[in-house]
C-alpha positions in Angstrom: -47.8 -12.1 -25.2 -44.9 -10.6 -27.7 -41.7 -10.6 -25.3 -39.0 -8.3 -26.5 -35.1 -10.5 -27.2 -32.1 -8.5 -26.8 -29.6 -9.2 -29.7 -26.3 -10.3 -28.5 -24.6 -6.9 -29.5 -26.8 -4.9 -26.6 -26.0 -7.5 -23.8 -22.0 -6.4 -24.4 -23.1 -2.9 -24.5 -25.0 -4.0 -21.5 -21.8 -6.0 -19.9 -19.5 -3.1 -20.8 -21.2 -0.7 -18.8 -21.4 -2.7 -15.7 -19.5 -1.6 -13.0 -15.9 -3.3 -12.8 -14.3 -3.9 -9.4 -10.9 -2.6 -8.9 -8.9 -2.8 -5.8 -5.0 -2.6 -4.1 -4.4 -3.8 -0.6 -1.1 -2.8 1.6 0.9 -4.6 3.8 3.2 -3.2 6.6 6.5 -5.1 7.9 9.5 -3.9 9.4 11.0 -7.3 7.5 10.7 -8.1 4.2 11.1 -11.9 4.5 8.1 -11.5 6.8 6.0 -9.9 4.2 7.1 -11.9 1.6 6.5 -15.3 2.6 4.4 -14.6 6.1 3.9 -18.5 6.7 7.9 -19.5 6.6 8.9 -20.6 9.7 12.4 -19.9 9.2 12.0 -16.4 8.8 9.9 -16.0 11.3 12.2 -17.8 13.8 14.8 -15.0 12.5 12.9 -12.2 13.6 12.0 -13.9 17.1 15.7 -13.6 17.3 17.1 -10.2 15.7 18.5 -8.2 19.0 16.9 -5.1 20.0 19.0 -2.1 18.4 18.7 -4.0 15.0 14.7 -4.4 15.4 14.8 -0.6 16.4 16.7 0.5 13.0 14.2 -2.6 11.5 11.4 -0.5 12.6 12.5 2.7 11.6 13.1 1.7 7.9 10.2 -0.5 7.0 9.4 -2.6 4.0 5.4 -1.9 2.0 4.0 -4.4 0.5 1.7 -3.3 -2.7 -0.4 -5.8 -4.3 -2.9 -5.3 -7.6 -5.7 -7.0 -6.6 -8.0 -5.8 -9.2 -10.2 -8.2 -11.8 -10.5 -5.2 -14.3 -7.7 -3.6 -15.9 -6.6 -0.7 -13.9 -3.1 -0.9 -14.1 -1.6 2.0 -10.6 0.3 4.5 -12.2 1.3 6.4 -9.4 1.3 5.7 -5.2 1.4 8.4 -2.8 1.6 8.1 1.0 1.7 11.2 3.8 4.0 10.6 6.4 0.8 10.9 9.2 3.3 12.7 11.9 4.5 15.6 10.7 7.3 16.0 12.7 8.6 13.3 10.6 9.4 13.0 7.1 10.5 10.4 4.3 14.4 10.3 3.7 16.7 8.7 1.6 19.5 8.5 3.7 18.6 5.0 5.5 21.2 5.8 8.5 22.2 2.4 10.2 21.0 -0.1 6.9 24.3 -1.4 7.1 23.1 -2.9 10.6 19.8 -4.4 9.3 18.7 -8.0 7.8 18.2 -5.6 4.6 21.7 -5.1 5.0 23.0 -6.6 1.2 20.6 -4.3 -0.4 22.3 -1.2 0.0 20.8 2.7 0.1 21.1 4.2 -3.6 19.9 7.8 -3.4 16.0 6.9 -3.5 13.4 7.4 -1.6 12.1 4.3 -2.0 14.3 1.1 -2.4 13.2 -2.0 -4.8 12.7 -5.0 -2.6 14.9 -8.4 -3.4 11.7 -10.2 -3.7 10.1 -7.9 -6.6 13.4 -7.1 -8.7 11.2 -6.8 -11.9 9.3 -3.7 -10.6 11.0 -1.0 -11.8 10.0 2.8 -10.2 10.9 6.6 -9.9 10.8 7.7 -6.2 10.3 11.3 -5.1 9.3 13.5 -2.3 6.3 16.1 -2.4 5.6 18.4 0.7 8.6 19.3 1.8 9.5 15.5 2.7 6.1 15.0 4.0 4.6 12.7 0.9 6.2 10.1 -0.5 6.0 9.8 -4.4 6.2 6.0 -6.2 5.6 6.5 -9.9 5.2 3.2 -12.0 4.4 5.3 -15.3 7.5 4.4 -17.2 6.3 0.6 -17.2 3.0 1.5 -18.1 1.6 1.0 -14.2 1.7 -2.0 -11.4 -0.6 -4.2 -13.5 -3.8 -6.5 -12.3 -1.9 -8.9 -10.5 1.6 -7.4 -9.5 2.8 -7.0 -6.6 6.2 -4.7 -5.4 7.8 -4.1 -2.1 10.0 -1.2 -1.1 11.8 -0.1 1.8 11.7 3.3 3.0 13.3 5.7 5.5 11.6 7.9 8.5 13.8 10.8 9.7 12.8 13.3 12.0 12.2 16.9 10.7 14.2 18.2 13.9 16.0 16.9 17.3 14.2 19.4 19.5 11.3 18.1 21.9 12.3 15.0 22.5 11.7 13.4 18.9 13.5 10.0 18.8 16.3 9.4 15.8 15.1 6.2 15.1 11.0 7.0 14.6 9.2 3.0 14.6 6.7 3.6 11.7 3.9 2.7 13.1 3.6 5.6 15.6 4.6 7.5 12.9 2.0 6.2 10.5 -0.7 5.8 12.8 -1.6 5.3 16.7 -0.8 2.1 18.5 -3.8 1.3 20.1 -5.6 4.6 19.2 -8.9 3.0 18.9 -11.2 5.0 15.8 -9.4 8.5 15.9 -7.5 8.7 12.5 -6.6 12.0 12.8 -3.1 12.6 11.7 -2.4 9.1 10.1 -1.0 8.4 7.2 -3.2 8.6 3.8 -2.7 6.2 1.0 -3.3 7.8 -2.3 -3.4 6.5 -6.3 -3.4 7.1 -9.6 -4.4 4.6 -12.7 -3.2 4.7 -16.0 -5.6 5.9 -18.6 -8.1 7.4 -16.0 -8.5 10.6 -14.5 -9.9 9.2 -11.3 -8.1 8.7 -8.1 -8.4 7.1 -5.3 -7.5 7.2 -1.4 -7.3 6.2 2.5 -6.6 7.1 6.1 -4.6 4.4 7.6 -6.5 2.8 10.5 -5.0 2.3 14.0 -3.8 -1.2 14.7 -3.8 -2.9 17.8 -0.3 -3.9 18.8 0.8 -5.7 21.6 2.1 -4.2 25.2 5.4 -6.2 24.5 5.5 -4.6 21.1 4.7 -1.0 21.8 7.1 -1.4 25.0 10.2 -2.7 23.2 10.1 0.1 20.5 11.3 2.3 24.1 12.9 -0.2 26.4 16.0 -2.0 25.2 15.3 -6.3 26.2 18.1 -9.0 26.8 18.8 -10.4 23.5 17.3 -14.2 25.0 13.6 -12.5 24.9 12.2 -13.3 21.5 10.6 -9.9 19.8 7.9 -11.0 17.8 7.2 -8.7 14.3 4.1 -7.2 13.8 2.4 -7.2 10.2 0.1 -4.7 9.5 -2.2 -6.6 6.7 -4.2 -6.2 3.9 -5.4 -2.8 4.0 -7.9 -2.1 1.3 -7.7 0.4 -1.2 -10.8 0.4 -3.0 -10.9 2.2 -6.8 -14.3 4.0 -7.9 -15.8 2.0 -9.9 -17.3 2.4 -13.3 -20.8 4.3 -13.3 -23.8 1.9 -13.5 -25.9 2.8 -17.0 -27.7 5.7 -16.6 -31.5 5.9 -17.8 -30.7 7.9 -20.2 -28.1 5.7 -21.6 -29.8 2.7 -21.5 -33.1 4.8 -23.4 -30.6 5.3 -26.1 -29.6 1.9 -25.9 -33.3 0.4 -26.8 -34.0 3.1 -29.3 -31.3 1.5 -31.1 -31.8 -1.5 -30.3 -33.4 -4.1 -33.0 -35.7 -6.1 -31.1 -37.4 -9.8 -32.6 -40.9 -10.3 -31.9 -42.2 -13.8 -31.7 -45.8 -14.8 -32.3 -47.4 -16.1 -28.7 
């Protein structure tokens, strides 16, 4: 029996071609101490204890939490979020900031606002859709890189006042449905970009189960002695296509010019 060896320069051929996972997750929070450290006490113990019209205006301005979770080099170049109710859009006005734990980190004209926790990720903001789309564009640093991770704060305003829609919008019915069991229609959808690639990639928020107290609060003002826990919406995955698997044709071409040893049985 002559078995055919494979020279070291085909099995990285072989090792390039294989595919390479790639993924970002995204985190919800209408605090970005909560997203930012989720197991610290102290800041949890903060939010227990924020009054109700500052959790409102909390809830209406909300903090994301993007994180670079891929072992390959796919470096995001550009994130792009729907606003899921279109009644609503994304503003950069941030009305009532001033009366918010984010309150030191004041509005500046974009639509998106660096979080104190990531001050080294540096982006352009922008609308698309008439308000309706959100635009983060990391391109000027070359992309949010394997690894990274940013947070940003942005603002939901409502399109108009008529029918009833509420000034102060909590994301989370705005960005999907409380408790809406499997129905995604009309959430939010996640989309990216990746530097040197023309693929994209993208996904429908799912609904999240919240808590009556949670869901009830958001409507009806409590005494300021009933803690208010805050939700966090966690980790939802954003998976990147991967690389192709070697087609037969490539790998053909690969053994024809292949050199192959034969030993003597």
């Amino acid at each position: 029996m002559k078995p055919f060896l494979l020279l070291p320069g085909l099995l990285a051929l072989v090792a390039i071609t294989a595919p390479a996972a790639a993924q970002t997750t995204i985190n919800f929070s209408s605090l970005e101490t909560v997203l930012a450290n989720p197991m610290g006490m102290n800041d949890k113990m903060t939010a227990l204890w924020t009054g109700w019209a500052t959790q409102v205006y909390e809830y209406n301005m909300p903090f994301i939490e993007l994180k670079n979770d891929s072992n390959a080099p796919f470096a995001v170049e550009t994130f792009r979020m729907s606003i899921g109710d279109e009644n609503y859009g994304f503003s950069n006005v941030f009305f009532r900031k001033e009366e918010t734990n984010s309150y030191p980190f004041t509005a500046n004209g974009e639509y998106a606002l660096t979080g104190f926790s990531t001050p080294d990720i540096e982006f352009a903001t922008g609308i698309e859709d008439g308000g309706d789309t959100l635009l983060v564009d990391f391109s000027a640093r070359g992309g949010l890189q394997p690894g990274e991770v940013v947070r940003f704060q942005v603002d939901i305003d409502r399109d108009t006042d008529v029918g009833g829609m509420k000034l102060f919008a909590d994301y989370p019915s705005v960005f999907f449905t409380p408790n809406g069991g499997a129905d995604t229609t009309g959430n939010s959808v996640i989309k990216m970009s990746y530097v040197g690639t023309s693929q994209t990639t993208s996904t429908t928020l799912p609904n999240y189960s919240m808590s009556d107290a949670t869901t009830g609060f958001l409507t009806t003002p409590r005494p300021y002695s009933v803690m208010q826990p805050i939700d966090v919406f966690p980790d939802v995955p954003v998976g990147f296509p991967e690389i192709p698997e070697p087609t037969a044709g490539m790998l053909a071409a690969l053994a024809t010019a292949t050199v192959v040893a034969r030993r003597k049985a």
